[in-house]
C-alpha positions in Angstrom: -38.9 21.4 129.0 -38.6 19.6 125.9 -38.1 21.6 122.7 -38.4 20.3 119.2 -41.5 18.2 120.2 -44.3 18.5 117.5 -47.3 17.0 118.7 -50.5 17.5 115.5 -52.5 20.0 117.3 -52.7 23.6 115.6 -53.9 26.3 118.0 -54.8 29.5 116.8 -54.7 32.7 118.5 -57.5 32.2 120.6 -57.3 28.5 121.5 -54.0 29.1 122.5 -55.1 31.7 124.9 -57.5 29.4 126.1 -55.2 27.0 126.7 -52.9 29.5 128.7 -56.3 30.4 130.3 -57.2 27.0 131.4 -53.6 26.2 132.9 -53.7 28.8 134.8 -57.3 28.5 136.2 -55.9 25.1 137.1 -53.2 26.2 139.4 -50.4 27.1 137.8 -49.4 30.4 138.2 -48.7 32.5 134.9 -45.3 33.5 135.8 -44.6 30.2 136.5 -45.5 29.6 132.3 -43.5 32.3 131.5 -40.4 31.3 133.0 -40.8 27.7 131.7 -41.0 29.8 128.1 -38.1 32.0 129.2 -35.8 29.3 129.7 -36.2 27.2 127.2 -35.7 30.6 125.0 -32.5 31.4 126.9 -31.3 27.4 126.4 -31.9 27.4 122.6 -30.3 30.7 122.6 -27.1 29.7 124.2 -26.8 27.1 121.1 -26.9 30.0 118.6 -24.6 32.2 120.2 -20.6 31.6 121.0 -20.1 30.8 124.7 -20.4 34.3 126.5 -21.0 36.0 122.9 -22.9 39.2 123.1 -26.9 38.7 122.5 -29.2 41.6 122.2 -33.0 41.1 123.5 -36.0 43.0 122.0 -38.8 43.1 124.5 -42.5 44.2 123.6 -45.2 45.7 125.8 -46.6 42.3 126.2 -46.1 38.6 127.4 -43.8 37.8 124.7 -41.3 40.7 126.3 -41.7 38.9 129.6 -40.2 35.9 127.9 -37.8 38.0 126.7 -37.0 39.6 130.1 -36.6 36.3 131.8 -34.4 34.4 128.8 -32.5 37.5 129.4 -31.6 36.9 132.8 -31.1 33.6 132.3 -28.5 34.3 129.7 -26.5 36.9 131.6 -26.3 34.5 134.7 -24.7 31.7 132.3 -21.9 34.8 130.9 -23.4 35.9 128.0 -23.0 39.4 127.6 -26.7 41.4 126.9 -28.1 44.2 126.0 -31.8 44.7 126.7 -33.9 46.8 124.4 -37.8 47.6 125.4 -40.5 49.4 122.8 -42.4 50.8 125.5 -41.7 53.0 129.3 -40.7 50.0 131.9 -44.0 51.2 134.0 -46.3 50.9 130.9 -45.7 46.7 131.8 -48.2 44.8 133.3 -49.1 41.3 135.0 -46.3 39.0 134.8 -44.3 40.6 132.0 -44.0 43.7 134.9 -42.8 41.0 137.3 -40.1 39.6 134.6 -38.7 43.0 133.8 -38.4 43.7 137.7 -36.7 40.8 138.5 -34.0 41.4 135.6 -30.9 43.5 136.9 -29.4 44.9 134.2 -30.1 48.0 132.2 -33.0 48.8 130.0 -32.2 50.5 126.5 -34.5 52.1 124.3 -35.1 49.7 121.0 -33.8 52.6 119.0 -30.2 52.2 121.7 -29.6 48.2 121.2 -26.1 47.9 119.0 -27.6 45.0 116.8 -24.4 45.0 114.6 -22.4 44.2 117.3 -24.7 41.1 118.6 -24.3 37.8 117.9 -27.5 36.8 118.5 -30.7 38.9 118.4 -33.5 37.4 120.2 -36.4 38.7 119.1 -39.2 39.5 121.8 -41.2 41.9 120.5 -44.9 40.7 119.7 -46.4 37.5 119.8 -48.9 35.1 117.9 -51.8 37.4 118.5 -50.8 40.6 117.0 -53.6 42.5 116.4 -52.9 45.5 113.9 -50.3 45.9 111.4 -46.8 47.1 112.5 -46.0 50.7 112.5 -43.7 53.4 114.0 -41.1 52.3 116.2 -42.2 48.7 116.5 -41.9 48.8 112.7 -38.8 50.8 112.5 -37.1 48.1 115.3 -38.3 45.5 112.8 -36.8 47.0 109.4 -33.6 47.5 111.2 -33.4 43.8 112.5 -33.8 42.6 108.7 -31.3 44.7 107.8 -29.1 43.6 110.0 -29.9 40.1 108.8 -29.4 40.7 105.5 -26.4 42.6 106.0 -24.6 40.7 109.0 -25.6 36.9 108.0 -26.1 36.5 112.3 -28.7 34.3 113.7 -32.1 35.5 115.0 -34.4 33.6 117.4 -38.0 34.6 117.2 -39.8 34.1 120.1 -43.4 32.3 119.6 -43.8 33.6 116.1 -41.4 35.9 114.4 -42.9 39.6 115.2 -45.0 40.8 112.5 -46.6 37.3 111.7 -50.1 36.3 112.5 -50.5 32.8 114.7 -53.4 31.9 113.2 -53.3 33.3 109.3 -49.1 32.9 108.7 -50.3 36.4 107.1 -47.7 39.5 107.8 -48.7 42.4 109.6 -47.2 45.2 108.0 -44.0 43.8 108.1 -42.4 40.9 110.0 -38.8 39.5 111.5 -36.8 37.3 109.2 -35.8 34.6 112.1 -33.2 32.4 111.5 -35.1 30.1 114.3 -38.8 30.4 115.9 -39.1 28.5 119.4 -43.3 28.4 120.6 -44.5 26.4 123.6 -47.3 23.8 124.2 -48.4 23.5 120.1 -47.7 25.5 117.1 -50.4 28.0 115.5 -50.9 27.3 111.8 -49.1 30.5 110.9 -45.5 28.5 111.8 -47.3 25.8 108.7 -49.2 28.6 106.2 -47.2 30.9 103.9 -45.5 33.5 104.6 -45.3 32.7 108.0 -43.1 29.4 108.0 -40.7 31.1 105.7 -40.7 33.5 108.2 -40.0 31.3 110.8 -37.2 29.3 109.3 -36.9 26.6 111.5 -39.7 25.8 114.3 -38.7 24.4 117.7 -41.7 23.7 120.6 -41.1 23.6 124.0 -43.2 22.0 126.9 -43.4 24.9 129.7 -46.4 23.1 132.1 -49.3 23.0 129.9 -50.7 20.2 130.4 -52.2 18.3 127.4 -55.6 17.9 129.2 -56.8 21.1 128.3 -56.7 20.3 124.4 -60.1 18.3 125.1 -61.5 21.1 126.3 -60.6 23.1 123.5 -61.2 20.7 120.7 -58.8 22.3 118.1 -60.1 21.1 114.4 -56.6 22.2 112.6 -54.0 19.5 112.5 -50.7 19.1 110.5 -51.3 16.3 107.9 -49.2 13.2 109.0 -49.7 9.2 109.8 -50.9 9.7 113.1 -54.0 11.7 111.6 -55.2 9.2 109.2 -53.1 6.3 109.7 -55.6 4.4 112.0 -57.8 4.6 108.7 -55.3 4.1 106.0 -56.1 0.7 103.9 -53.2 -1.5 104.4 -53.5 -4.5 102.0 -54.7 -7.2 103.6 -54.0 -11.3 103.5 -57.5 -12.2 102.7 -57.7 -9.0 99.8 -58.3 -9.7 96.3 -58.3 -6.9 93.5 -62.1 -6.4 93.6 -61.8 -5.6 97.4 -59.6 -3.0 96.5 -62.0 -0.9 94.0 -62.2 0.0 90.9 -61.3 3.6 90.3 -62.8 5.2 86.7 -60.6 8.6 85.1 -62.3 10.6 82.4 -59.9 11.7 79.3 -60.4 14.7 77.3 -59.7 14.0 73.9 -57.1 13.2 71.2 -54.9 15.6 72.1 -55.0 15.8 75.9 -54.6 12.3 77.2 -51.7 12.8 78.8 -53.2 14.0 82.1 -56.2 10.9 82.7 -52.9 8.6 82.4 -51.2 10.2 85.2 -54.4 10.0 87.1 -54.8 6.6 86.1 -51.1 5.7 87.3 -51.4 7.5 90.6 -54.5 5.8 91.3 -53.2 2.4 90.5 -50.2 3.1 92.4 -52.0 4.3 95.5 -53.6 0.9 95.8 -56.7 0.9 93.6 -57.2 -2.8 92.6 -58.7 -1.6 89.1 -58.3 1.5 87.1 -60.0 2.0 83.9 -59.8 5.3 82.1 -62.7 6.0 79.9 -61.9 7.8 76.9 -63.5 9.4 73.7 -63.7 7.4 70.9 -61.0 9.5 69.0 -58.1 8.7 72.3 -58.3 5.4 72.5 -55.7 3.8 70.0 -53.9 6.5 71.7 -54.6 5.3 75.4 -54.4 1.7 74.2 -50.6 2.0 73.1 -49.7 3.3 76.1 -51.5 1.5 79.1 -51.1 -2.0 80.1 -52.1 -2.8 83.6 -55.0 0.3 83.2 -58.1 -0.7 81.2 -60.0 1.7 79.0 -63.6 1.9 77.9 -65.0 4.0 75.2 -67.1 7.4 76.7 -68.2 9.9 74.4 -70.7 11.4 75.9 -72.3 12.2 79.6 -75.3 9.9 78.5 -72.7 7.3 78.4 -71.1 8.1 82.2 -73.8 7.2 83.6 -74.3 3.9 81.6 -71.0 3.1 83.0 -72.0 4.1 86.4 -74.2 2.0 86.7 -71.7 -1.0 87.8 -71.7 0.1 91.1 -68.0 -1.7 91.4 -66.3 1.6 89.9 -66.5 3.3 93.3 -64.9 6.7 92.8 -64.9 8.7 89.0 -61.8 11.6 88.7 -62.9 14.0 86.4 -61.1 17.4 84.9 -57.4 16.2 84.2 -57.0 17.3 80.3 -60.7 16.7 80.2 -61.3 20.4 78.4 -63.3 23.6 79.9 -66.5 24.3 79.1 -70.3 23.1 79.1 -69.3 19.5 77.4 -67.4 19.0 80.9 -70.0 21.0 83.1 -72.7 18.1 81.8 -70.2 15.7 82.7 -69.4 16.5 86.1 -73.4 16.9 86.8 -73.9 13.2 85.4 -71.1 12.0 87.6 -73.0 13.5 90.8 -76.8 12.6 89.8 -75.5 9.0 88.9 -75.2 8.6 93.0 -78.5 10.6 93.9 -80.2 7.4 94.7 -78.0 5.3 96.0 -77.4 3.8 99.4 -73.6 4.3 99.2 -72.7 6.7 96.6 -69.1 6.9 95.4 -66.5 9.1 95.9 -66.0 11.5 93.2 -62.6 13.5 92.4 -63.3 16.8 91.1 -59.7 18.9 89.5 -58.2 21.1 86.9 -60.7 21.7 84.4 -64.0 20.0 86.3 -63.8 22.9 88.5 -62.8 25.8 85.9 -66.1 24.7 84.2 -68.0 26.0 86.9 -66.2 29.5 87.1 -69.4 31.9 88.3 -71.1 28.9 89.0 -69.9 27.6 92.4 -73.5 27.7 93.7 -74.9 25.1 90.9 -72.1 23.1 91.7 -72.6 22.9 95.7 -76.8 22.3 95.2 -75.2 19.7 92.6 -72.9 18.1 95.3 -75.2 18.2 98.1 -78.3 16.7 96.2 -76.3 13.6 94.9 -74.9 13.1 98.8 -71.4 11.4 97.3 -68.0 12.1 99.2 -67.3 14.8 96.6 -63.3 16.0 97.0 -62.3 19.3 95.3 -58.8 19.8 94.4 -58.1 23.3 92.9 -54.8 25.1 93.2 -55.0 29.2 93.8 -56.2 30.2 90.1 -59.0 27.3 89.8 -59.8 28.1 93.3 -60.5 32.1 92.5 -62.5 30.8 89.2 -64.6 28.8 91.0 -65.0 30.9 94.3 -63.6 33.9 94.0 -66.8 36.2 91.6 -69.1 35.2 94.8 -70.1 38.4 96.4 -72.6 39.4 99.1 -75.2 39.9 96.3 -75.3 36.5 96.1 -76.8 35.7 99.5 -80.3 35.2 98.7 -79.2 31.9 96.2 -76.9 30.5 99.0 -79.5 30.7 101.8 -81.5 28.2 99.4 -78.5 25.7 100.4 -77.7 27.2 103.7 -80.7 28.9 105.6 -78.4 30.0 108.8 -77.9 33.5 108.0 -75.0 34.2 110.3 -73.3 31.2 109.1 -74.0 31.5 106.1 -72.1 35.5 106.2 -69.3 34.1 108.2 -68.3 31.3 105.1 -69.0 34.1 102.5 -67.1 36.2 104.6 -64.1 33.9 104.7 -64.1 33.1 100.9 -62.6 36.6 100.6 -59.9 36.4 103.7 -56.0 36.5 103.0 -56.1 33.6 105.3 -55.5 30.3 103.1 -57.2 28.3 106.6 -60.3 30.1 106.3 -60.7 30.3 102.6 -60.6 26.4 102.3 -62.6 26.2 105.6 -65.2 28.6 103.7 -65.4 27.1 100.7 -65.4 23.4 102.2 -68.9 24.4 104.6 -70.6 25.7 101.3 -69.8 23.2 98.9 -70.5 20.3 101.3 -67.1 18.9 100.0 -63.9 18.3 100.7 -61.3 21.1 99.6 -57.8 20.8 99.0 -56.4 23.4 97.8 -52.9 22.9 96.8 -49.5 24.6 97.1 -46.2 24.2 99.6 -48.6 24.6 102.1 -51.7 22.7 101.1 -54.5 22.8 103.3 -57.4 20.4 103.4 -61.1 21.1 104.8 -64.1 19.3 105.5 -67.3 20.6 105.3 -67.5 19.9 109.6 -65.0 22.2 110.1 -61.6 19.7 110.2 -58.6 20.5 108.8 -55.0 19.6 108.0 -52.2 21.6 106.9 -49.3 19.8 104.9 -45.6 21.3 105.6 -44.0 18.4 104.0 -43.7 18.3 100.2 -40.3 20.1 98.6 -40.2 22.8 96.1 -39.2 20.6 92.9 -43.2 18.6 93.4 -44.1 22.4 91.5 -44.3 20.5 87.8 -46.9 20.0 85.3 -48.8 17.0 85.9 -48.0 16.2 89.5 -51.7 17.5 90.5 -53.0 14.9 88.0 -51.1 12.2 90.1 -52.3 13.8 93.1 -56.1 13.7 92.2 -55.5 9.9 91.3 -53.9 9.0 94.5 -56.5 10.3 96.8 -59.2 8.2 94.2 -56.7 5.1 95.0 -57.3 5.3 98.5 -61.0 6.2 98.2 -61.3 3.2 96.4 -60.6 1.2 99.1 -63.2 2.7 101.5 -60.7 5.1 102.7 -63.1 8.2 104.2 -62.4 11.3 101.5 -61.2 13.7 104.1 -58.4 11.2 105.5 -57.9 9.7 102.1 -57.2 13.1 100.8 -54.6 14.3 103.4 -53.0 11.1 103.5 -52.7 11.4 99.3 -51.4 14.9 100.2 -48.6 13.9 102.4 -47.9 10.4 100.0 -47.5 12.7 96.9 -44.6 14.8 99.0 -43.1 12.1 100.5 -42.7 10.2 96.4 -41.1 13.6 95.3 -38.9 13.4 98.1 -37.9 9.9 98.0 -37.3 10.9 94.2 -35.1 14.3 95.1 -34.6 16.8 92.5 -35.3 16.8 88.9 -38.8 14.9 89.3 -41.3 15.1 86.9 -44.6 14.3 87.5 -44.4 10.4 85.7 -41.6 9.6 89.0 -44.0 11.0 91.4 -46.1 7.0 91.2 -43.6 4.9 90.5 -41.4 6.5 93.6 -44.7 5.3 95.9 -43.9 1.6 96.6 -40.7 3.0 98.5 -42.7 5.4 100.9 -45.4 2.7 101.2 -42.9 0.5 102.5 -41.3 2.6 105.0 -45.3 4.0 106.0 -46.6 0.5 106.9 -43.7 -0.1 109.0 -44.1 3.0 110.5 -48.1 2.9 111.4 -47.0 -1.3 112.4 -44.7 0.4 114.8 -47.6 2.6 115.8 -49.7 -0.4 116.2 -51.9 0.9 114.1 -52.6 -2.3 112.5 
């Protein structure tokens, strides 16, 4: 066993039951798993607790109870004192967790019976990952009391899995969930120990190895990984000997006007920063004295109109456009995001094009124009909206709208599923959703941004701390993932990679950042990233 191993995979519910599945189909027994899991719930426990303190255990009806039966036994063989609480009758147990409970030889309490208070360590036990209703009754009431107790006591608890309450797959709560102090699951974690609430939830998240071997991820294929070097490093554009600016790309931002130029220069700055060798930021007429005082290694050019985008386009050396950043809401920027896209309709290798902040308000009731838009000009096309801009953009499309999607996507089912997912209260699907019908890239931000491609990949970043929440640091972010598109990075690894680079800068910075520290603290992380994917020998 090997705790606080975090391998990328993300298994949801059902892949890690396919995974137990396939395990166990291969000859390992089941009970064998579940004493792997009980032990290495019983060892992390004996860390929490004093040596031969007093732990209470709250089993479930299920699996996770028979990991609570056996860390149980564990525990009172090495001293500890504990007191076992079950939620259900002792004969109402089945399969292995029946076995577990019969091999434990002490007594059996009612949940209701447990003295928390008195424990020093509550092990929670109750449910696992793959909850399937919302909390109530007793199970609720055992969960309430736990909180309180929490809350009250300031004493440690260790969820087992995922805290009960919480949803593997979502991070969504279920009527009500555990506050753990520390989560401990096995083989992977389930993007519910990464998505909101559920990591908060889970405090801090240990994995243990309890015999599952690794082989079984090819035959499950998960799609949901947590954003880090080894996803996108073997594709990440180290600067080579032989490089010259021009190899590097030449990255164009569009600026609103006289008053909002602040935004296209953070853009600008990110996207030089990231590694862009050129960055021009084409501005209105009125801005430019404005953007000349204040740029030096960024180059401006005069655009006042969408007429004029696509003269510019037409040097196919600016490789990837940003739009939205201060750039206004309304038609004006509609006209330009749709010159932007039909600039690349024809061409063998169409650019990448950036698309936040106001590009994507523009189009509020109008997300289907946008996708026939995006799909019609065939350019790696990245989205970037955080949870307003992504409600204005996707969040009036109803069933009613069916008939005009099926012009774009003609598999009905499908087509109901995505629709179907733009209104979950999972964050996953949403992006997942909204990714498939826009044929773009979708990042939709927060402390746990999630990334989707239109095939169905996805990251989820855990990484970035709570002071990167400032105005402007999503116009950096937008020109760092152009910086690396640029440089031939693919959009859906340029845009995780950007994702976890714009975290790391505000962490290299610490507290007190504001969104003009977020580039200049990127040569620091760049540094200690290249040596780290040299290490990795993935250059």
């Amino acid at each position: 066993m090997t705790p606080n191993f975090f391998p990328p995979e993300l298994l949801t519910n059902a892949e890690m039951a396919e995974a137990d599945r396939l395990t166990i189909a291969g000859g390992t027994p089941g009970h064998e798993l579940m004493e792997h899991a009980g032990a290495a719930v019983a060892l992390e426990a004996s860390r929490l607790s004093p040596r031969h303190g007093r732990v209470a255990v709250l089993c479930g009806p299920g699996n996770n109870g028979g990991d609570g039966f056996v860390a149980a036994r564990l525990l009172k063989q090495r001293g500890f004192f504990v007191e076992l609480g079950l939620l259900c009758r002792p004969e109402a147990l089945r399969g292995d967790a029946a076995s577990a409970a019969r091999a434990w030889d002490g007594a059996i309490s009612t949940i209701e019976a447990v003295p928390l208070d008195a424990a020093d360590l509550v092990i929670d036990a109750l449910f696992g990952a793959g909850l399937a209703r919302d909390l109530d009754g007793a199970a609720r009431a055992a969960v309430e009391r736990l909180n309180q107790r929490s809350r009250e006591r300031g004493k440690p608890v260790l969820a087992i899995d995922v805290p009960s309450g919480i949803d593997g797959t979502s991070g969504q709560i279920r009527g009500v969930a555990v506050n753990a102090s520390r989560t401990i699951t096995f083989f992977r974690r389930k993007p519910g120990h990464l998505l909101l609430p559920g990591r908060v939830h889970c405090k801090e998240t240990l994995v243990a190895d309890i015999g599952i071997p690794p082989s079984v991820l090819a035959a499950i294929k998960p799609k949901t990984l947590a954003n880090g070097p080894q996803i996108w490093g073997d594709s990440y554009p180290v600067p080579r000997i032989d490089g010259h600016k021009y190899s590097r790309g030449h990255a164009l931002v569009l600026s609103g006007g006289l008053a909002h130029t602040g935004a296209a220069r953070l853009a600008a700055r990110g996207a030089l920063r990231a590694g862009a060798g050129l960055v021009t930021v084409a501005t209105p007429t009125q801005a430019l004295a404005v953007h000349a005082a204040a740029l030096t290694a960024i180059m401006t050019t005069i655009c006042d109109s969408p007429t004029e985008l696509g003269a510019i386009l037409e040097d196919r050396r600016k490789n990837v456009v940003v739009l939205g950043p201060g750039l206004g809401v309304g038609a004006a920027t509609r006209a330009f995001v749709l010159a932007a896209l039909r600039a690349d309709e024809k061409s063998q290798k169409p650019r990448a094009i950036i698309l936040d902040a106001d590009a994507l308000s523009s189009f509020k009731g109008e997300a289907i124009a946008l996708a026939r838009a995006i799909r019609a000009s065939r350019a790696p096309v990245v989205l970037t909206p955080h949870e307003g801009e992504f409600a204005r953009l996707f969040g009036e499309i109803s069933p009613d709208d069916e008939g005009r999607w099926l012009e774009i996507e003609p598999d009905l089912p499908a087509l109901r599923a995505r629709l179907a997912g733009l209104r979950s209260t999972s964050k996953l699907k949403r992006t997942l959703a909204a990714a498939s019908l826009s044929g773009a890239v979708v990042l939709l931000k927060g402390p746990d941004t999630v990334v989707a491609a239109p095939d169905g990949r996805a990251t989820i970043d855990d990484s970035s701390p709570p002071w990167l929440a400032t105005a402007g640091s999503g116009d950096v972010l937008s020109g760092m993932i152009a910086g690396l598109c640029a440089q031939a990075m693919p959009h859906f690894e340029a845009t995780s990679a950007a994702v976890w680079l714009h975290g790391a800068a505000a962490l290299q910075f610490g507290p007190g950042l504001v969104a003009e520290d977020i580039p200049e603290s990127l040569p620091a992380v760049l540094r200690a990233l290249f040596e780290r994917l040299a290490a990795a020998n993935f250059f």
